[in-house]
C-alpha positions as CSV (number, residue, x, y, z in Angstrom):
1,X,8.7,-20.5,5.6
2,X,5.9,-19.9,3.2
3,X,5.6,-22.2,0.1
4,X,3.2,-22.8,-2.5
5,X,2.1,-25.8,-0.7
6,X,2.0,-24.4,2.8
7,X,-0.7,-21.3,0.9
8,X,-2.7,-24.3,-1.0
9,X,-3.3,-25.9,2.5
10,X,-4.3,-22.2,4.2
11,X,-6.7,-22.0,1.1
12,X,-8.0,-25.5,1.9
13,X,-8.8,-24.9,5.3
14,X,-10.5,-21.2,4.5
15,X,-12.2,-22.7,1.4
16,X,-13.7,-25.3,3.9
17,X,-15.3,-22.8,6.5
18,X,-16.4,-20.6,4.1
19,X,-18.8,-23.6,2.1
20,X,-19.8,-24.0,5.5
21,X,-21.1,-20.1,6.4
22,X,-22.1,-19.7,3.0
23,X,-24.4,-22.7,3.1
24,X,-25.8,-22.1,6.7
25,X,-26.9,-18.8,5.3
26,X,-29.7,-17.6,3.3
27,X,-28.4,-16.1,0.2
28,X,-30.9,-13.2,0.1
29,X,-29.3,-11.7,3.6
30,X,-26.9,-9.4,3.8
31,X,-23.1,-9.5,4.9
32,X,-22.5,-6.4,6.6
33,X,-18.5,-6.5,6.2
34,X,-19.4,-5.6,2.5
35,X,-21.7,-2.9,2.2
36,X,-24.6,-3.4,-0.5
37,X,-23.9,-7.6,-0.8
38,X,-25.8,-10.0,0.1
39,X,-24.6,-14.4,0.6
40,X,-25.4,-14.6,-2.8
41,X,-23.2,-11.7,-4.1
42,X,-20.1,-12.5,-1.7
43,X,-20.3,-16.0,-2.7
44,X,-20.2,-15.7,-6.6
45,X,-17.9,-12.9,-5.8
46,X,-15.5,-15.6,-4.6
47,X,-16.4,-18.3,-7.1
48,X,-15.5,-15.6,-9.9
49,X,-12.2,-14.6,-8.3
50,X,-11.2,-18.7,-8.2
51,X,-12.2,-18.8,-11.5
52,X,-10.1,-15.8,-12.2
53,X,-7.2,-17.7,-10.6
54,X,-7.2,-21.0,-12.1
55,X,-7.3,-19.7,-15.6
56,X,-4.0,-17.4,-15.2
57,X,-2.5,-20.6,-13.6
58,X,-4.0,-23.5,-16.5
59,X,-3.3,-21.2,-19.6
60,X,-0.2,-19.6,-17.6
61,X,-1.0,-16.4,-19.4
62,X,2.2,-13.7,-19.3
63,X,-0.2,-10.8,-20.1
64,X,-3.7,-9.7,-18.2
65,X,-7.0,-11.6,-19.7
66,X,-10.3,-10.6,-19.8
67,X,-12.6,-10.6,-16.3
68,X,-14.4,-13.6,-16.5
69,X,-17.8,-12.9,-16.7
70,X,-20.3,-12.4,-13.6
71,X,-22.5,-15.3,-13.9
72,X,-26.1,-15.3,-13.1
73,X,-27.7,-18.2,-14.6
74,X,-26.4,-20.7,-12.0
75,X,-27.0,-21.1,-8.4
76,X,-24.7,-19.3,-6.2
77,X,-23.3,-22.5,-4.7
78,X,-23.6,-24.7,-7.0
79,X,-20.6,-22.1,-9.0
80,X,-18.6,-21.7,-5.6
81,X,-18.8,-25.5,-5.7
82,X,-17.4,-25.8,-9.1
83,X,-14.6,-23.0,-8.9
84,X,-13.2,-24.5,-5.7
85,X,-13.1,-28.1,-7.3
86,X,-11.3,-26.8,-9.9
87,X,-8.9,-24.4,-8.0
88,X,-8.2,-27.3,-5.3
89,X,-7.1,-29.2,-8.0
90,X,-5.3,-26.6,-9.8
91,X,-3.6,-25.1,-7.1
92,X,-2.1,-28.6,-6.4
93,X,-0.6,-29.6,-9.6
94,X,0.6,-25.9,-10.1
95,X,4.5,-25.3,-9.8
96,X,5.1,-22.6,-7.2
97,X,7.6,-21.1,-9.8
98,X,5.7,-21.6,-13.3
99,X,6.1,-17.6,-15.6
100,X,2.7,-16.5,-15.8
101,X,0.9,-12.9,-15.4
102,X,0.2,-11.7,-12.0
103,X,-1.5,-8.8,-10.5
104,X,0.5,-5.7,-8.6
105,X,3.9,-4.2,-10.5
106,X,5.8,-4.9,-6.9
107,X,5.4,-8.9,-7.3
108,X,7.3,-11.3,-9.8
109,X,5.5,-13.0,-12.8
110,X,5.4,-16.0,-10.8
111,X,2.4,-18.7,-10.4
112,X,2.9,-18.6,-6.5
113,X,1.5,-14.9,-6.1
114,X,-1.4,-16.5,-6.7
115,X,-1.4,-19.4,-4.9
116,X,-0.6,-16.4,-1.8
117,X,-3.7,-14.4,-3.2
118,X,-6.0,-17.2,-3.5
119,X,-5.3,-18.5,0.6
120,X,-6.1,-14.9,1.8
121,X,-8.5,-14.0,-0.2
122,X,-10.3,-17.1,0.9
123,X,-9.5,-16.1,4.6
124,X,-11.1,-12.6,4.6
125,X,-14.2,-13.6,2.6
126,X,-14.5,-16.8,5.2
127,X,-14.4,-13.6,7.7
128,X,-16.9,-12.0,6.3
129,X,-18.8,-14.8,6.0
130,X,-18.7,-15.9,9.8
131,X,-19.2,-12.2,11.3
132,X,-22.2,-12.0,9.6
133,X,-23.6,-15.0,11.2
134,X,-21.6,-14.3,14.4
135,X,-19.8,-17.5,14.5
136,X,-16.2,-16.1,13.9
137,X,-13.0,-18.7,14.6
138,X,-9.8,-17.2,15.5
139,X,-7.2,-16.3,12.8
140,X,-3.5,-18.3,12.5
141,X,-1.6,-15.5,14.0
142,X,1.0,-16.6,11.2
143,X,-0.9,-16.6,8.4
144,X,-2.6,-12.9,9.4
145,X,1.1,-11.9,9.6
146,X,1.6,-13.0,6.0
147,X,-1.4,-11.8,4.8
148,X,-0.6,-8.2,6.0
149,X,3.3,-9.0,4.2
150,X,1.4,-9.3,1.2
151,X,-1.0,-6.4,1.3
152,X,1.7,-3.9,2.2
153,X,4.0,-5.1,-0.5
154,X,2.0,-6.5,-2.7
155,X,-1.7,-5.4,-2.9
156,X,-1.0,-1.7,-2.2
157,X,1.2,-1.2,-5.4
158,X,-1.8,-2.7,-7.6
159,X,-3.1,0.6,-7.2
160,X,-0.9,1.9,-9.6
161,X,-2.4,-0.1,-11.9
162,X,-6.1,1.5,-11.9
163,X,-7.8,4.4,-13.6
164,X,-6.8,7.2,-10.7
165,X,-3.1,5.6,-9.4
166,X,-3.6,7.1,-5.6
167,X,-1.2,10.4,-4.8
168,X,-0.1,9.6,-1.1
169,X,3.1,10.5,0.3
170,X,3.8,10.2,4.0
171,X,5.8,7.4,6.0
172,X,4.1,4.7,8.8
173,X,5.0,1.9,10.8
174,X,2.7,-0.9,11.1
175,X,3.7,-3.4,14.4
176,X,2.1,-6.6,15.5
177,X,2.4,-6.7,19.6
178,X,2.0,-10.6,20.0
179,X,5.0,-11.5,17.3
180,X,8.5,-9.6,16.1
181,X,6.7,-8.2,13.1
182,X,7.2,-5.0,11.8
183,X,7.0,-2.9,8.7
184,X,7.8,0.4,7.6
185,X,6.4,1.9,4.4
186,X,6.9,5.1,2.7
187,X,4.1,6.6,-0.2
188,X,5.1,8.5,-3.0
189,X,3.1,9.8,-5.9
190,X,3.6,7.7,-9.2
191,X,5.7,5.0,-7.2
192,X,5.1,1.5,-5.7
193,X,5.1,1.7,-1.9
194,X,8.7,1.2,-0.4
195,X,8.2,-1.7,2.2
196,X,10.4,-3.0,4.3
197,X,11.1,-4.1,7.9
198,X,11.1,-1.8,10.6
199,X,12.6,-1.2,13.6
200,X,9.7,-0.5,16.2
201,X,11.3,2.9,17.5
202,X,11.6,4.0,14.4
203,X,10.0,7.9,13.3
204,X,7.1,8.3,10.7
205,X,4.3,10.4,10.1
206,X,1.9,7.0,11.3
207,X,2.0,4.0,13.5
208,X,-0.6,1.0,13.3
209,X,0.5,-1.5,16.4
210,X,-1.9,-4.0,17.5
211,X,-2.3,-8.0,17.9
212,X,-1.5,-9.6,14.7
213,X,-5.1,-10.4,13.5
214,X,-6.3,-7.1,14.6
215,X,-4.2,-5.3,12.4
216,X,-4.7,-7.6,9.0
217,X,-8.6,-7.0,9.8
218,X,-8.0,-3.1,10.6
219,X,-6.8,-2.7,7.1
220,X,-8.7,-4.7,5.3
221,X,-11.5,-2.3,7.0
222,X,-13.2,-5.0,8.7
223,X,-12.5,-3.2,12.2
224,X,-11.6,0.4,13.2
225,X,-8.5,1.7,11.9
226,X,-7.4,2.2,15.8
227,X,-3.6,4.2,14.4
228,X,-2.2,7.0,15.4
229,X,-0.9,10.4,13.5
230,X,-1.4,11.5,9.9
231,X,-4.7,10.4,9.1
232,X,-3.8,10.5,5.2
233,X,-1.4,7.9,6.0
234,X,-3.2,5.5,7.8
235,X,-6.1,5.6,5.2
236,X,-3.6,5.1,2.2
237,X,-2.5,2.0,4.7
238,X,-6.4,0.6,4.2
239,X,-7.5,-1.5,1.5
240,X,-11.4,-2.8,1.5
């Protein structure tokens, strides 16, 4: 079962190898999994986000703040440095179930969507990280499964929440073959995704079945979307 706790230790452990790819690297080269972005951009990019995160969860806001600003007058690490003390100590001391503002209409008001967020965020970023150096570890089958939980039922209805709310409609199936996982999900325009488990013979216009960490990576667009049927489908499955 996943906890609060059990996400703060995920983040942890991701937060650890990523300070380590980060400062192998030389900030001026680029990180192919992110078009356009060098070390230095991918790693303020994460120092923002935690900063992002620990002020929803200290001021335990129950309306959307400002972005914090993009900071340029620091060193790149030396601001991932501070944003992970602070969310490390944050994430800690923060009550899974504390009322404050969170991020996608299909997850509650709850301080533990972020403490989710904040452990696969770090993950995928620690991914990109490690590919571009070419010194990728293997993925918690586990935690990939729960990370792909909470992009189908959770990231994919932030959509709705941006300037051109997407107009999909279609049905898919999205299967892990090393574990019992299995989702089905049906788009329609104006609504959050309808997610729910599925039963692996069931029909729908698109079916995404591969090992666990495969698929998390496939639609996060790290690796080929390697699906089959309606090609409208599979790419509203895809977030970047």
């Amino acid at each position: 079962m996943w906890t609060a706790r059990r996400w703060t230790g995920v983040f942890a452990q991701q937060a650890g190898l990523f300070r380590t790819a980060v400062a192998t690297a030389a900030q001026a080269d680029d990180v192919p999994s992110c078009p356009g972005w060098t070390f230095a951009d991918l790693t303020v990019h994460v120092a923002r986000f935690l900063h992002t995160t620990t002020r929803y969860l200290t001021s335990g806001s129950i309306v959307e703040l400002r972005p914090v600003p993009v900071r340029r007058d620091v060193d790149p690490v030396v601001y991932l440095d501070e944003q992970l003390a602070a969310a490390t100590q944050v994430l800690n001391n923060t009550s899974g179930n504390r009322p404050v503002w969170t991020f996608s209409p299909a997850a509650p008001d709850l301080a533990w969507v972020w403490h989710r967020r904040v452990a696969h965020e770090l993950n995928l970023r620690r991914w990109d990280a490690q590919a571009a150096l070419r010194t990728l570890t293997p993925t918690d089958r586990e935690q990939a499964a729960d990370a792909i939980d909470e992009l189908l039922g959770t990231l994919l209805a932030a959509r709705l929440r941006g300037d051109s709310p997407p107009r999909y409609s279609g049905t898919a199936v999205v299967s892990c073959t090393d574990g019992p996982q299995a989702w089905y999900v049906r788009f329609a325009p104006g609504e959050a995704p309808e997610v729910r488990a599925a039963d692996r013979n069931e029909k729908a216009d698109a079916r995404l079945s591969n090992r666990t960490a495969n698929v998390l990576y496939q639609l996060r667009g790290r690796m080929q979307l390697a699906g089959e049927g309606d090609p409208t489908v599979l790419k509203a499955l895809r977030m970047s």
